[in-house]
C-alpha positions as CSV (number, residue, x, y, z in Angstrom):
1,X,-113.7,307.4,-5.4
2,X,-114.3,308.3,-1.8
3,X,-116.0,311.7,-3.3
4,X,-118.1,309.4,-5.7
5,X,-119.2,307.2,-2.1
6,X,-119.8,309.9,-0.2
7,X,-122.2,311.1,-3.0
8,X,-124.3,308.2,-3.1
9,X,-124.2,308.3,1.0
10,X,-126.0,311.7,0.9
11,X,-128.4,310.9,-2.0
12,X,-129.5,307.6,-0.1
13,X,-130.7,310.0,2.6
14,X,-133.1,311.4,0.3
15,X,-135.1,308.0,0.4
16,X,-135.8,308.1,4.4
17,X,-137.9,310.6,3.7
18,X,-139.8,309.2,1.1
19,X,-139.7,305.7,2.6
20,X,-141.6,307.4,5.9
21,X,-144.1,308.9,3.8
22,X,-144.9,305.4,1.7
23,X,-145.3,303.9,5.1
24,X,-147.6,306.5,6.3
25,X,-150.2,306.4,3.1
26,X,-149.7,302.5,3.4
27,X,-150.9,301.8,7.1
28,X,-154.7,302.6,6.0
29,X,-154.5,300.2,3.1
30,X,-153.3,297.6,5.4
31,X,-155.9,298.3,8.2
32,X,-157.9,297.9,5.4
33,X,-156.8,294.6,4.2
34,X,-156.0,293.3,7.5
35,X,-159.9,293.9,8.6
36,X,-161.3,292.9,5.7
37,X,-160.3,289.6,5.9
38,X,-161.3,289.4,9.7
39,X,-164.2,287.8,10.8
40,X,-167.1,289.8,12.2
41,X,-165.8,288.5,16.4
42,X,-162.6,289.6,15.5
43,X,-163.3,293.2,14.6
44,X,-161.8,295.2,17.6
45,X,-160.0,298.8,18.2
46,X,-157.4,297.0,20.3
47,X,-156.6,294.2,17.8
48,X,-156.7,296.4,14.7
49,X,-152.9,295.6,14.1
50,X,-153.1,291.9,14.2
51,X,-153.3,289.6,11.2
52,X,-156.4,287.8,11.0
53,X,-157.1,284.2,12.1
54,X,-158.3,283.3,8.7
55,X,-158.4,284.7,5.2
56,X,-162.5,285.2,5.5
57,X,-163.3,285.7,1.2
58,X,-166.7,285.8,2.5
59,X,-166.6,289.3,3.1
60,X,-165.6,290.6,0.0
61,X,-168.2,288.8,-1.5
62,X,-170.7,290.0,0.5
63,X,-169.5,293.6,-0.3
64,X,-169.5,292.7,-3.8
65,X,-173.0,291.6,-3.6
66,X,-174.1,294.8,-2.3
67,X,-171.9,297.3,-4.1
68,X,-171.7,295.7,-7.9
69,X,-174.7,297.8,-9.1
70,X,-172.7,301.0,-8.0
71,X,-169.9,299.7,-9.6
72,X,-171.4,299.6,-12.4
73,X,-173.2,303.2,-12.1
74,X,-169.5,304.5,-11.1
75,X,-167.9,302.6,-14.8
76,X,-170.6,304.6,-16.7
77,X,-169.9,307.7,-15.2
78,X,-166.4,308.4,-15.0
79,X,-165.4,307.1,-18.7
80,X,-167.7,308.7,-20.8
81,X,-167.0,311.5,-18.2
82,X,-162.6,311.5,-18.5
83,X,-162.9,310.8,-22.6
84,X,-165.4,314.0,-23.1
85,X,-163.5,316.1,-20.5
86,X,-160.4,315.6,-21.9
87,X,-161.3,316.3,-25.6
88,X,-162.6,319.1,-24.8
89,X,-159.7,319.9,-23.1
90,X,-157.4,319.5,-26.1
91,X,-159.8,321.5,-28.5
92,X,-159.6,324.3,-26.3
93,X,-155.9,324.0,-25.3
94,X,-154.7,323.9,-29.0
95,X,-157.4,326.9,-29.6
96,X,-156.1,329.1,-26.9
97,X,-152.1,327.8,-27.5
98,X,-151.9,328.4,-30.8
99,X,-155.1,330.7,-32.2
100,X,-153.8,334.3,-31.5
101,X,-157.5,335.9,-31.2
102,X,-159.1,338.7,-29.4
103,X,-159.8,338.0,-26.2
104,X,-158.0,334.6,-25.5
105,X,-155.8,336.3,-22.7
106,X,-159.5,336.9,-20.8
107,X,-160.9,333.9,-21.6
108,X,-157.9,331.5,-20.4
109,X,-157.8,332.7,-17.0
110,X,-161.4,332.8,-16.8
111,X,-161.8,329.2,-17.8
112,X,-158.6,328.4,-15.3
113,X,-160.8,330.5,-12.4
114,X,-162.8,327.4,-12.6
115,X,-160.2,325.2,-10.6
116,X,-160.8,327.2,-7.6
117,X,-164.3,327.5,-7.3
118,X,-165.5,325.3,-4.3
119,X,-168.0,322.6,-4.9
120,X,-169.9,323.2,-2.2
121,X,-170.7,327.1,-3.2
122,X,-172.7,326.2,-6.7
123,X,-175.0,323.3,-5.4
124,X,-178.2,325.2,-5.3
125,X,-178.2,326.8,-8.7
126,X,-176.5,323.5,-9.9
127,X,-179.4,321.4,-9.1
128,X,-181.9,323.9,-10.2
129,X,-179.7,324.1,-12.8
130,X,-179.7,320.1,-13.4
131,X,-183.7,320.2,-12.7
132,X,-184.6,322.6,-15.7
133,X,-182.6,320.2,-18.1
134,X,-183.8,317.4,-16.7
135,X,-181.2,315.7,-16.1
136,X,-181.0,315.8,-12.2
137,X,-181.2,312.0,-10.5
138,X,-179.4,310.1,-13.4
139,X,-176.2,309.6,-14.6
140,X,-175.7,311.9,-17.5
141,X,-176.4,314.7,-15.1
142,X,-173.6,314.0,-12.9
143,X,-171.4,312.8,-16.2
144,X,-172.0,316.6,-17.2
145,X,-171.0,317.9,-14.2
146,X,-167.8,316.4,-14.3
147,X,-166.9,317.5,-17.6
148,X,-167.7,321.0,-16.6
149,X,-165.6,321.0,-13.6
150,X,-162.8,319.2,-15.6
151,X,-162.6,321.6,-18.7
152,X,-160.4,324.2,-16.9
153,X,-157.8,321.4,-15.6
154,X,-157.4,319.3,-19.0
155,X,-157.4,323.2,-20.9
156,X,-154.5,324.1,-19.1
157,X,-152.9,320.7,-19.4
158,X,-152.8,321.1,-22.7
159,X,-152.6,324.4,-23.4
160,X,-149.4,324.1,-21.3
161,X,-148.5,321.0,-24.2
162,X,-149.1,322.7,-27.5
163,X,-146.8,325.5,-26.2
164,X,-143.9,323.4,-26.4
165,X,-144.6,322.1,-29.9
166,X,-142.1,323.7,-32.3
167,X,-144.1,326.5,-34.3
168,X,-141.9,325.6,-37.6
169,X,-144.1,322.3,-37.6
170,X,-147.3,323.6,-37.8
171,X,-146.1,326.2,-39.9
172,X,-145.2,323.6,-42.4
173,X,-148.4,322.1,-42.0
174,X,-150.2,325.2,-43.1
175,X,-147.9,325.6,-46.2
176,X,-148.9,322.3,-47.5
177,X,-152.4,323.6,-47.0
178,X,-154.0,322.1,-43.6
179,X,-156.3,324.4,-42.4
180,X,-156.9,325.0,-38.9
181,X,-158.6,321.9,-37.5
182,X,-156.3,319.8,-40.4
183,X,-153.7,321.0,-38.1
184,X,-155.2,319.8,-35.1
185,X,-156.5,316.7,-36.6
186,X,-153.6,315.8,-38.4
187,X,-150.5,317.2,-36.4
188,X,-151.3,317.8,-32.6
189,X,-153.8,314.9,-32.2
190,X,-151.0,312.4,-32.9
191,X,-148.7,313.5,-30.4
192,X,-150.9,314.3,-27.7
193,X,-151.1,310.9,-26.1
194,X,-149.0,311.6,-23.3
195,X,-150.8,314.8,-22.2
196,X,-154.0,312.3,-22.8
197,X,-152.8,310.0,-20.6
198,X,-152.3,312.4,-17.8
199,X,-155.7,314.4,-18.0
200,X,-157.8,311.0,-18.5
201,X,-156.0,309.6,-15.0
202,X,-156.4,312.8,-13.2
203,X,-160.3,313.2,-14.8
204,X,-161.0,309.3,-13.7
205,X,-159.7,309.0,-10.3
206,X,-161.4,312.4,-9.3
207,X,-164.6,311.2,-11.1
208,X,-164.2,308.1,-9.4
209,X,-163.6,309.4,-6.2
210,X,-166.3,312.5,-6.0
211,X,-168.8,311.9,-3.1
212,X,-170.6,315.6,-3.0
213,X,-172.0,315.8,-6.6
214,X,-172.7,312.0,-6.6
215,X,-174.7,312.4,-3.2
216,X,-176.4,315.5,-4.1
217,X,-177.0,315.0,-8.3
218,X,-178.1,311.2,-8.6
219,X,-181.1,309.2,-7.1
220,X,-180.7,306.0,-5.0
221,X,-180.4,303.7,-8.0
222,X,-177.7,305.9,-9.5
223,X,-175.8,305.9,-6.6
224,X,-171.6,305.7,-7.4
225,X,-170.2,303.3,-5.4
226,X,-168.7,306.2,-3.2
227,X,-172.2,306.8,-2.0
228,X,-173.2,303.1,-1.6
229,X,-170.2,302.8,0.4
230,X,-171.0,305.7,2.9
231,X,-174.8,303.8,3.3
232,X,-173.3,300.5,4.4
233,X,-172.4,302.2,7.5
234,X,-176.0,303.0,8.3
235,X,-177.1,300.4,10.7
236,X,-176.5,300.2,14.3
237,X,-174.4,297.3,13.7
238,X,-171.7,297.8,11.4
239,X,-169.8,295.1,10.2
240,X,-166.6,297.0,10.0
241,X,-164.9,293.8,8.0
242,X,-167.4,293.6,4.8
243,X,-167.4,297.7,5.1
244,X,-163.1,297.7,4.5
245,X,-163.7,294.8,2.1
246,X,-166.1,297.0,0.3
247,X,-163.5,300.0,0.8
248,X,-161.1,298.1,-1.0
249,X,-163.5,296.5,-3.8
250,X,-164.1,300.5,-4.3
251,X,-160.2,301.0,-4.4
252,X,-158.7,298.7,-6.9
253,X,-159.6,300.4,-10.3
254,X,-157.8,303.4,-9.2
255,X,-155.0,301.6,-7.8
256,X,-154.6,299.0,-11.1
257,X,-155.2,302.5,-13.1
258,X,-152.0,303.7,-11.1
259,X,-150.2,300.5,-11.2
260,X,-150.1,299.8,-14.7
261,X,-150.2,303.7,-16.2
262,X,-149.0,305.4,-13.6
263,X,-145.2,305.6,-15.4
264,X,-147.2,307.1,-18.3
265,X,-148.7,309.3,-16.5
266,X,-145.5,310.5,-14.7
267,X,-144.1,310.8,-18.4
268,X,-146.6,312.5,-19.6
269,X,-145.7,315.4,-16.7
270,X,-142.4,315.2,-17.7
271,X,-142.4,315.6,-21.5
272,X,-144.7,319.1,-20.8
273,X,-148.1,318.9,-19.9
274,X,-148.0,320.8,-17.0
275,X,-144.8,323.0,-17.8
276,X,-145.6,326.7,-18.6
């Protein structure tokens, strides 16, 4: 008994830890909060800390006013965006998993070199590269983008996931005459929802939360809301309280994405899709 106690004692450590670090990625959000619901007299360094006077909703819609169109832009870009990245992903993780041909051990770590190129280095011949398809200033230019710079993320993900599927069932699969894509249709697609889930979070919260290639691919009226959010801060008065209301209006689909399928997506880590 007093071995079991003194067990629990020393795992309840292990939450200070975390506990401190929850706190610490919490304080912006409620600086964030806190402000936002300020009124424009009450917007001071010193008083950051202190609770408002008044719930002021007037702010958030004023930032909704001004940032719904990029709202919008941002919807249209990061879901057709996380679907296309993370199909491709699966075709080319089941391909490279479980397709012995030559060349696959060059072309996987090729395609996984794309992780850790920087954004910043292929800007130039990107939009050159965007200008002769004529796609640069518009949405599917950026949506492209994205997919591009997803494929080597989601191809690991689930090349990493169709390891772990036991070769006697697709083997079976074959001897009742699927072909290759039958098997991938018919076998792997089914179970692949968990390694979905995961790559279609990461894919939309990075897409959602790009600033570079939305500032440097898309024109004004295909401005993300990350960009429309940086230009609200371009006056020599800022109203710092509809500019946090606005910073929060730009945070909740990532946080409800989070709050409701984050356990999935935690599963989906767990049952293999970034083991290997």
């Amino acid at each position: 008994m007093k071995q079991q106690t003194n067990f629990f004692t020393a795992r309840s450590w292990l939450y200070v830890p975390l506990v401190l670090l929850a706190i610490f990625y919490l304080v912006p959000m409620y600086i964030m909060l806190v402000t936002g619901f300020k009124s424009f007299a009450e917007v001071d360094l010193q008083t950051m800390w202190s609770l408002p006077s008044g719930l002021h909703f007037e702010n958030f819609t004023a930032a909704w006013e001004q940032l719904q169109p990029n709202i919008i832009n941002t919807l249209l870009m990061v879901v057709p965006a996380a679907i296309i990245s993370s199909f491709l992903g699966s075709i080319n993780g089941f391909v490279l998993a479980r397709w012995k041909f030559p060349g696959a051990d060059i072309i996987f770590p090729l395609l996984l070199f794309g992780m850790f190129i920087p954004y910043q280095s292929i800007l130039i011949p990107l939009v050159e590269f965007m200008r002769t398809i004529y796609l640069y200033g518009g949405l599917p230019g950026l949506v492209l983008a994205h997919v591009i710079y997803g494929i080597p993320i989601t191809t690991l993900t689930f090349r990493n996931y169709y390891a772990t599927v036991p070769k006697e069932l697709l083997e079976a699969s074959r001897i009742d005459g699927a072909g290759i894509l039958g098997v991938y249709w018919y076998i792997l697609l089914p179970i692949s929802i968990p390694a979905f889930v995961v790559v279609m979070i990461w894919q939309f919260t990075s897409a959602w939360n790009d600033f570079l290639f939305a500032v440097v691919l898309t024109n004004p009226e295909n401005w993300p809301v990350t960009v429309a959010l940086n230009n609200m801060a371009g006056s020599q008065i800022i109203a710092w309280n509809v500019q946090m209301a606005g910073s929060f209006l730009a945070a909740v689909p990532t946080l409800i994405v989070y709050i409701f399928l984050g356990r999935y997506f935690l599963r989906g880590l767990m049952s293999g899709a970034l083991k290997g």
